[in-house]
C-alpha positions in Angstrom: 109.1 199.6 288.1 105.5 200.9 287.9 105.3 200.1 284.4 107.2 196.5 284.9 104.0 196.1 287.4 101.1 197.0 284.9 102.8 194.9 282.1 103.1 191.9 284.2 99.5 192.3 285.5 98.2 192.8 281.7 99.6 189.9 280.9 98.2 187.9 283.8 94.7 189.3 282.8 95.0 188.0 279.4 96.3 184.4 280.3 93.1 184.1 282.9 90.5 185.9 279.8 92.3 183.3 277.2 91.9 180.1 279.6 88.3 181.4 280.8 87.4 181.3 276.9 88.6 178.2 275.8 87.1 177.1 279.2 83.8 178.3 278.2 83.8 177.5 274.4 85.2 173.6 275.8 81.7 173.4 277.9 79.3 174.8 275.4 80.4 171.9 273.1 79.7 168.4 273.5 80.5 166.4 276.0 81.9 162.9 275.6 79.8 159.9 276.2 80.3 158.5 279.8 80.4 155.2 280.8 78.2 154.2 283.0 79.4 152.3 286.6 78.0 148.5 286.4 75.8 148.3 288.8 76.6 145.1 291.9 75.0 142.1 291.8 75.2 140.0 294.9 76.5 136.7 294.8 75.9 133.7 297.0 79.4 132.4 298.7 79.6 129.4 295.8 79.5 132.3 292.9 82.1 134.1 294.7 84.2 131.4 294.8 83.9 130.4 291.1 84.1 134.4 290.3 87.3 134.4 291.7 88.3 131.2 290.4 88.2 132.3 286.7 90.8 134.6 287.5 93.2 132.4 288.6 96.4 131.6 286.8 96.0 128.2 287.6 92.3 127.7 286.0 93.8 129.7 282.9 96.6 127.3 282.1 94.1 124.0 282.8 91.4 126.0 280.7 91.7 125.0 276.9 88.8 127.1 275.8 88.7 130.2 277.9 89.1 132.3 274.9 91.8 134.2 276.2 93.6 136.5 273.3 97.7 137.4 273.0 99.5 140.7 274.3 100.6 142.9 271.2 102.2 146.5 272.4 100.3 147.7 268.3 96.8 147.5 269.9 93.7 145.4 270.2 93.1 145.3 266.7 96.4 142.9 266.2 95.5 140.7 269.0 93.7 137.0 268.4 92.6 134.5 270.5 95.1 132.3 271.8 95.2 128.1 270.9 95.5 125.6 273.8 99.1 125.2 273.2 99.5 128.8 273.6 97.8 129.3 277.0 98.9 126.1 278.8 101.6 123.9 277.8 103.8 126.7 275.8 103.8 128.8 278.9 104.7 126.0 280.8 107.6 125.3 278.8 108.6 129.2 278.5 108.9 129.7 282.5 111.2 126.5 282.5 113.1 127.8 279.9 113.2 131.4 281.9 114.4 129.6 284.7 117.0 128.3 282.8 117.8 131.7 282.2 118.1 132.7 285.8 120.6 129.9 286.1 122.8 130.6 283.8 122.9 133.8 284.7 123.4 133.3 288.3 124.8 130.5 289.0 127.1 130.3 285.9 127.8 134.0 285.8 126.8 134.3 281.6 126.3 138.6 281.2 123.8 138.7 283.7 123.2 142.5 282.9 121.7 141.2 279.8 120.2 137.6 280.9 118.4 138.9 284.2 116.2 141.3 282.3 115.3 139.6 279.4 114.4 136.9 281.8 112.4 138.6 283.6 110.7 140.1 280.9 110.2 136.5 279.9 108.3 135.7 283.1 106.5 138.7 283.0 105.2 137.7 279.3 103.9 134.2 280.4 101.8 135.3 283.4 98.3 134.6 282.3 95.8 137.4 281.8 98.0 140.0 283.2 98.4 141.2 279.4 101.8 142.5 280.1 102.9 142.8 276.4 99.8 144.6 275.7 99.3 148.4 274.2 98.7 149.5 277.9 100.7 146.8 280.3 103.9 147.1 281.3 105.9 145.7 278.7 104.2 146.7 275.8 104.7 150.2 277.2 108.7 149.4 276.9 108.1 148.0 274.1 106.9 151.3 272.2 108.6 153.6 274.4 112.4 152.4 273.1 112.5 149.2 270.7 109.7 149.6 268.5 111.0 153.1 267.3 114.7 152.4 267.2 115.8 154.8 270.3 117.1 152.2 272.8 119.9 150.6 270.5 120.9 154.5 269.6 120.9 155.0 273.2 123.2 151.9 273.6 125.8 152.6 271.0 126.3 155.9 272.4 127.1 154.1 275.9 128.8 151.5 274.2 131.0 154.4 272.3 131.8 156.4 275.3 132.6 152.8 277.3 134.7 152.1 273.9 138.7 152.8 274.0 140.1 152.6 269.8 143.9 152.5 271.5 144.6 148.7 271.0 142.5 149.2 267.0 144.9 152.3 266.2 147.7 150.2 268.2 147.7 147.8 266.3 145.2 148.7 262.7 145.4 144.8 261.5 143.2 143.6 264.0 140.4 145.7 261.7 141.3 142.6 259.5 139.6 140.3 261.8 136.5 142.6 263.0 135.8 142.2 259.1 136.5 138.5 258.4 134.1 138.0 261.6 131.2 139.7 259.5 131.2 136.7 256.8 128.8 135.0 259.0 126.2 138.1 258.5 126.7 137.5 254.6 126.5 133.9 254.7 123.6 133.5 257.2 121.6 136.0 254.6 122.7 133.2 251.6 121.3 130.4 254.1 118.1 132.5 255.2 116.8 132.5 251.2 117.8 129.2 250.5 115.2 128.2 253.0 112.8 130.3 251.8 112.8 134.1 253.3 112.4 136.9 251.2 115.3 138.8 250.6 114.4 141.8 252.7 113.7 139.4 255.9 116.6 137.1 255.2 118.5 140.4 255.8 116.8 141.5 258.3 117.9 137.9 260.0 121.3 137.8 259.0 122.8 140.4 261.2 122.0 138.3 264.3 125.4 136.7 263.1 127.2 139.8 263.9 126.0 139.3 267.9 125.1 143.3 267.7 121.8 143.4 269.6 121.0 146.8 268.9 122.1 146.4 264.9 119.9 143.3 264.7 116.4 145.8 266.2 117.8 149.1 264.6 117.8 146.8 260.6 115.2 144.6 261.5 112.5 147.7 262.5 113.3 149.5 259.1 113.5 145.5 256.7 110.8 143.4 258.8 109.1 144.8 261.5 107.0 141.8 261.7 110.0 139.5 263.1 111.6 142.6 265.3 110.8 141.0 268.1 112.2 137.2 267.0 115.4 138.9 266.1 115.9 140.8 269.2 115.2 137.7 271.4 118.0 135.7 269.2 120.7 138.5 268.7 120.5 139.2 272.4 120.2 136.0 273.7 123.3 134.7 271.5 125.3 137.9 272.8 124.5 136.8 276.5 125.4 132.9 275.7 129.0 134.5 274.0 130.6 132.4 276.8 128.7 129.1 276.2 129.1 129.5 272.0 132.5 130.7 271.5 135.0 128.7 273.4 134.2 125.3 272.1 134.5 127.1 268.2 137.6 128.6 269.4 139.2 125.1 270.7 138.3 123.3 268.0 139.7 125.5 265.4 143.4 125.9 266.9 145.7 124.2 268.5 146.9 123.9 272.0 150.4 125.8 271.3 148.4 128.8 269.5 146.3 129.1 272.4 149.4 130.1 274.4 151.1 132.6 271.9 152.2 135.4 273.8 151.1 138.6 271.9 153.7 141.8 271.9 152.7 144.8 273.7 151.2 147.4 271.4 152.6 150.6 270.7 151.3 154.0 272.9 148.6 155.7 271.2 148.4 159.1 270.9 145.5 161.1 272.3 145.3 163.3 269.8 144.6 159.8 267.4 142.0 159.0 269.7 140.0 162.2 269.2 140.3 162.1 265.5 139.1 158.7 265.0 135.3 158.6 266.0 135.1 162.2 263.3 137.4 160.3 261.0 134.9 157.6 261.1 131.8 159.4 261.2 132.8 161.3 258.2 133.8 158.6 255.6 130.1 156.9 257.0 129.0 160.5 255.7 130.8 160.2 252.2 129.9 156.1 251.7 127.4 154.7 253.7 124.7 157.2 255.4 122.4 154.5 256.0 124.5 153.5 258.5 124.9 157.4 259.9 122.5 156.5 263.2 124.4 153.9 264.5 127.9 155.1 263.6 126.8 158.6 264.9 125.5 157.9 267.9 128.7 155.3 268.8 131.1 158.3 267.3 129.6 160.6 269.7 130.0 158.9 272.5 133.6 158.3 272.1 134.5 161.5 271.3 133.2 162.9 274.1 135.1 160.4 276.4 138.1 161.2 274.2 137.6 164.8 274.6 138.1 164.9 278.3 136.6 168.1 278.7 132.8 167.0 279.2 133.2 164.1 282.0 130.2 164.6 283.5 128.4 163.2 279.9 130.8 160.6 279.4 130.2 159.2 282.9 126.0 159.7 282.3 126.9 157.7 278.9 129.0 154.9 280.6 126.7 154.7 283.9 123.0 156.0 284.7 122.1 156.5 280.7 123.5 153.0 279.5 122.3 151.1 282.9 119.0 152.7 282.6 118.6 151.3 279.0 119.8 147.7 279.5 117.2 147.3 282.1 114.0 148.7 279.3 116.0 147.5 276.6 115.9 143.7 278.5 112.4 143.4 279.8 110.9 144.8 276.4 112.6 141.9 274.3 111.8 139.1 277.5 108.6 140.7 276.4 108.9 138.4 273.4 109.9 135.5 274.9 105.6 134.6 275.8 105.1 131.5 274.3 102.6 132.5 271.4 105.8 134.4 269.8 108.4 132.3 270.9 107.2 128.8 270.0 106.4 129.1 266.4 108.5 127.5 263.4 109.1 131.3 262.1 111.3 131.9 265.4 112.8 128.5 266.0 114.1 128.8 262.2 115.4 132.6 262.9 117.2 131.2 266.4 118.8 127.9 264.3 119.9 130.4 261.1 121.2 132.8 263.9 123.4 130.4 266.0 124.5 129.0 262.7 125.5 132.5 261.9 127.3 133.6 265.1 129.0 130.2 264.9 130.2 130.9 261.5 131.2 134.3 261.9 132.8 133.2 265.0 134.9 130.7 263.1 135.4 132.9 260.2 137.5 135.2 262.6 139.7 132.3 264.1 140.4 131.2 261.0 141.7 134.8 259.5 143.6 135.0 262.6 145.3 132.0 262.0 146.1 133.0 258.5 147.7 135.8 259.8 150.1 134.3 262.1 151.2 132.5 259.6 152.4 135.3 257.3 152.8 138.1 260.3 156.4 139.3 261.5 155.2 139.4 264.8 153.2 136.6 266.8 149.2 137.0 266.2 147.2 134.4 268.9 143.9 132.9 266.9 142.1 133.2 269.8 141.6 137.3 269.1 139.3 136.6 266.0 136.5 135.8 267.9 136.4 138.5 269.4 135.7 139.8 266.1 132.1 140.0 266.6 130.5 142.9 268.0 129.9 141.5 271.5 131.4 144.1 273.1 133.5 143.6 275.3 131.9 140.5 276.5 133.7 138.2 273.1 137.2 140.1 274.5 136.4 138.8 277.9 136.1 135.1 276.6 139.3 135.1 274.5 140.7 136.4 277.8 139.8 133.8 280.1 140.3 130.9 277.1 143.7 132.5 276.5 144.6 132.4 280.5 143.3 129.1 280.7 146.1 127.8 278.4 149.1 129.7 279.8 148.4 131.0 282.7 149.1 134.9 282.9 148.9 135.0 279.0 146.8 138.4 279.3 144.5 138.5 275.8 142.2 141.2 276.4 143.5 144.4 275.4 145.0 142.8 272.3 141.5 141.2 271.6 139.8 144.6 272.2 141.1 145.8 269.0 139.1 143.0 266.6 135.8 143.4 269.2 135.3 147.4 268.6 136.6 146.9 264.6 133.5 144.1 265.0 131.4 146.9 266.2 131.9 149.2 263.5 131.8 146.3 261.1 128.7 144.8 262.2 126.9 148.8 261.4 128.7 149.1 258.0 127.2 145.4 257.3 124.1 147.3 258.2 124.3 149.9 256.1 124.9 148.0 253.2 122.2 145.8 253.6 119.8 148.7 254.5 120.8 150.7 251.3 120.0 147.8 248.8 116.7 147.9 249.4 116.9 152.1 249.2 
């Protein structure tokens, strides 16, 4: 015990002589330049006013020429002064369009777990000289912390896997058809994208906003075009939030009334045991044919196996709750954080927004189409409405085919038979990924 005593109070001695050095050897160097406080000057009561007047957000929006410069989470050295548009009028037109936002979201009920944030983040953005979406404001902070490095959308396919049940895919493996058929917008949004005049590598970069895979679209667009990351975030995730606005019209005018109200046979009992295998089954042919798409797939693979595994609940609910909650609400305010008007309202993003819509639209149609081909030449009933939900809007395409499904027969119940397509979708929408990430290897 004696010795246990002189050992401890050896090594005490030695952390207090180390720390006393550096101490000494830090003050014997040189010191860093300090700035000096600005001394007061004192105003009259008129100076005071106008003082505090320049500060206003009101005098900021009227003021054309007050050389204020744009937020940019890279630094200083990437910001330039903002035009008159910019300041004023774009703002203007940004908070109206934020509001918008809050309605649908609200009022209309459209994923407000996605709309609310990126909303806000919206406002937050368009509050003049605030410098929100700066290196050191609040935003900009988000911004690097989880988007700009690719961490959130790993963090949100590994919620989204251990959220994710593979019973109604494995139930019924055909539906995979549809998740695929769903990704022909991806592939013909990149055609579209050259032919008005992208490169290559950023028409890529664009097209997977037609898969409706928010974390895809920032995990390929970070490593293909950094410079329109935040564009393409703003469009994936606002088309995945407006799923309920987009879809149904596509769906309608694509099939007829007495496919709407096909009954769909239940699907067969799956096996746990064909649960756990799947996410390793997966994970490993990713491995063998496509490890550019490893991240995503792992990180999705992990999270369902650990649901599947029911031994480690306590992760699987973190995954499913706190984790995945906590990086929807970072997640939405750093792309709102894109929405100010100096990004928003340029041709670049209003031509990224149009090629994405055509894109979900397309890919969208693409699915409802393959479903219908399907029924045809099936044994056993297939309702067209599933293919939409081939996207990888999980499960919020599901949900729509659900309600547009119940709307035509009442108690037609579409959504586990629609799950199937959405998590093939999911998959689908990383391979796409993959293969686009691995042509410009």
């Amino acid at each position: 015990m004696r010795i246990k005593n002189i050992l401890i109070s050896l090594f005490f001695a030695f952390f207090v002589f180390t720390n006393v050095a550096q101490a000494s050897e830090h003050e014997s160097g040189s010191t860093p330049p300090t700035t000096e406080k600005k001394a007061y000057e004192s105003k009259s009561l008129s100076q005071l006013a106008s003082s505090w007047w320049s500060t206003t957000g009101i005098n900021a929006l009227i003021d054309f020429d007050d050389g204020e410069t744009t937020s940019e989470p890279k630094g200083a050295d990437y910001e330039r002064e903002m035009t008159w548009f910019e300041s004023s009028l774009g703002r203007i037109i940004m908070i109206i369009i934020v509001f918008v936002l809050f309605y649908l979201a609200i009022a209309k009920n459209f994923e407000p777990l996605l709309l609310i944030p990126i909303a806000f983040g919206g406002l937050l953005a368009n509050i003049p000289l605030a410098n929100m979406g700066g290196e050191h404001g609040m935003l900009g902070i988000i911004y690097n912390m989880g988007i700009a490095n690719e961490f959130f959308p790993l963090l949100i396919f590994m919620g989204v896997g251990a959220m994710t049940d593979f019973g109604p895919l494995l139930a019924n493996p055909k539906t995979a058809i549809l998740g695929g058929a769903a990704q022909f917008g991806i592939f013909g949004a990149l055609v579209g994208a050259v032919v008005l005049g992208f490169e290559l590598q950023d028409a890529s970069a664009i097209s997977i906003i037609g898969g409706a895979d928010g974390p895809t679209s920032i995990f390929i667009a970070n490593r293909l075009a950094p410079d329109m990351l935040g564009a393409i975030a703003v469009a994936a995730y606002s088309y995945m939030a407006l799923v309920p606005v987009i879809q149904p019209p596509i769906m309608r005018a694509l099939t007829t009334k007495e496919e709407r109200r096909i009954v769909m046979k239940t699907g067969r009992k799956v096996h746990r045991l064909e649960k756990l295998i799947f996410p390793i089954v997966v994970l490993m042919l990713t491995l063998l044919l496509l490890p550019e798409s490893a991240p995503l797939i792992g990180a999705f693979a992990f999270g369902n196996f650990a649901k599947e595994s029911g031994v480690v609940d306590r992760l699987s609910d973190t995954m499913q709750n706190s984790l995945i909650n906590v990086i929807t609400i970072f997640l939405g305010l750093g792309v709102g954080s894109k929405l100010a008007a100096d990004k928003f309202l340029v041709l670049e993003t209003m031509g990224i927004m149009i090629i994405g819509l055509i894109a979900f639209s397309v890919g969208t149609a693409a699915g409802v189409l393959m479903a219908r081909l399907m029924n045809k030449y099936s044994d056993e009933p297939i309702n067209p409405l599933i293919g939409a939900a081939g996207v990888s809007a999980v499960p919020m395409s599901a949900r729509v085919v659900s309600k547009v499904g119940s709307e035509e027969k009442p108690g037609n119940v579409l959504l586990m038979h629609a799950m199937g397509p959405n998590v093939a979708g999911v998959i689908g929408s990383a391979v796409a990924a993959g293969v686009l990430l691995s042509i410009f290897k």
